[in-house]
C-alpha positions as CSV (number, residue, x, y, z in Angstrom):
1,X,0.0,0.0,0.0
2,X,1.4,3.2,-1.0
3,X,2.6,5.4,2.3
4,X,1.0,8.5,1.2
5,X,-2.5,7.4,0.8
6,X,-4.0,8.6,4.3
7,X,-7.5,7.5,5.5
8,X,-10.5,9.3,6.7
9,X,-12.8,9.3,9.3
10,X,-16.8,8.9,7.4
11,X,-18.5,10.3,10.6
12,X,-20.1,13.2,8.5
13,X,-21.4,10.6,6.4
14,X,-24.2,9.1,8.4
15,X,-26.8,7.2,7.6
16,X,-29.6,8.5,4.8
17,X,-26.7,10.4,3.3
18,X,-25.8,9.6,-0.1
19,X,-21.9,9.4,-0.8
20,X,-19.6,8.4,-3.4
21,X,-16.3,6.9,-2.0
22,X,-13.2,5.5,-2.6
23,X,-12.0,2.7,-1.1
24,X,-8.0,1.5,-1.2
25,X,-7.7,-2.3,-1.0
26,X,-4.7,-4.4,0.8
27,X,-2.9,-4.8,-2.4
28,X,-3.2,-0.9,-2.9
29,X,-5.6,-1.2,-5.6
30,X,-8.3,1.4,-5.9
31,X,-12.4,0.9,-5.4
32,X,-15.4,3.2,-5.9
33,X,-18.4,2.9,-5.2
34,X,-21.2,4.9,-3.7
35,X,-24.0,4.4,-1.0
36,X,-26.7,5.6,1.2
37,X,-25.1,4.4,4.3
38,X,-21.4,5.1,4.1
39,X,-20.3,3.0,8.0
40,X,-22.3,-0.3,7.0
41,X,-20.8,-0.1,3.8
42,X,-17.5,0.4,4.3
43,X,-17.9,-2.1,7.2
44,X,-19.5,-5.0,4.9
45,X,-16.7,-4.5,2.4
46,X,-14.2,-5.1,5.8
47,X,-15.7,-8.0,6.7
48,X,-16.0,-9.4,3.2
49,X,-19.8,-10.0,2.9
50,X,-20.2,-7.2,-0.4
51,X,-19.7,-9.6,-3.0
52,X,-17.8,-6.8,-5.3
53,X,-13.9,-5.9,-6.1
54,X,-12.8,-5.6,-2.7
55,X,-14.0,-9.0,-1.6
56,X,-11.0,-10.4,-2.7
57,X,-8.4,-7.5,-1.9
58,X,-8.9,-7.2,1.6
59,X,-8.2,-5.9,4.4
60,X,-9.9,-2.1,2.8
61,X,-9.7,1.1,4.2
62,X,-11.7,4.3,3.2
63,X,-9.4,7.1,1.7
64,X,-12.4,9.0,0.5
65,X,-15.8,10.2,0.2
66,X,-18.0,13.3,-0.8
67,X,-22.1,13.9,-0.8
68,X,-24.0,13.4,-3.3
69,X,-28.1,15.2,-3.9
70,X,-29.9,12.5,-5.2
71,X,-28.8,8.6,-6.2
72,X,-28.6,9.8,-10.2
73,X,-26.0,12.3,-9.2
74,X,-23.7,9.9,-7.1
75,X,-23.7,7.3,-10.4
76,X,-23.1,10.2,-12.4
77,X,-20.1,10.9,-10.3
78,X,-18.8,7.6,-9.2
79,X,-18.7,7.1,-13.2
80,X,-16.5,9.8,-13.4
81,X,-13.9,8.7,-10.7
82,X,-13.8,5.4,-12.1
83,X,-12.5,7.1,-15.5
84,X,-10.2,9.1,-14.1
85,X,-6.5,7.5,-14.2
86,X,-5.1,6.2,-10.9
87,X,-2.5,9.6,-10.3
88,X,-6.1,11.8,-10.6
89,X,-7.6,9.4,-7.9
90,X,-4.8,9.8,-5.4
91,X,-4.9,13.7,-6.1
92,X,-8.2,13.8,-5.4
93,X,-7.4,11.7,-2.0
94,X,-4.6,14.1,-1.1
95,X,-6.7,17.2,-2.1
96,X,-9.6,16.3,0.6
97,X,-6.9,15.1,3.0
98,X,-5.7,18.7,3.1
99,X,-9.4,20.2,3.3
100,X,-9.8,18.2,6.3
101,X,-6.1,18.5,7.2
């Protein structure tokens, strides 16, 4: 896992709240997805039971998230992080960790 990714905490992502996220697998790969409940989720990908990319590249940590209005707009965006190239999606990572920093 690359040393610079750092992590953050999705406490301002409760539940009802409609996020897109990034999550970085044990092998350092990249996942992103988006949800209505960002704590279960992230916890179901932990604990293996999402049957999707990071079931087979645990252990996963969030590096990322953002809010999304409405369930059309997170796809719209989640599409959009998935096409960006793996340097963009580390920026991004390292642009919110210094938001929050």
């Amino acid at each position: 896992m690359e040393k610079n990714i750092s992590f953050v905490n999705d406490k301002t992502c409760g539940e009802g709240t409609i996020c897109v996220y990034l999550l970085v697998c044990g092998d350092g790969s990249l996942y992103c997805g988006w949800t209505n409940h960002l704590q279960k989720r992230v916890a179901a990908h932990q604990s293996g039971k999402v049957e999707k990319y990071p079931r087979s590249h645990l252990p996963v940590r969030l590096a990322y998230y953002e809010t999304a209005v409405s369930r059309e707009a997170a796809l719209r965006r989640e599409a959009a992080i998935k096409k960006l190239s793996r340097k963009k999606k580390l920026e991004l990572i390292e642009q919110a960790r210094h938001v929050q920093g």
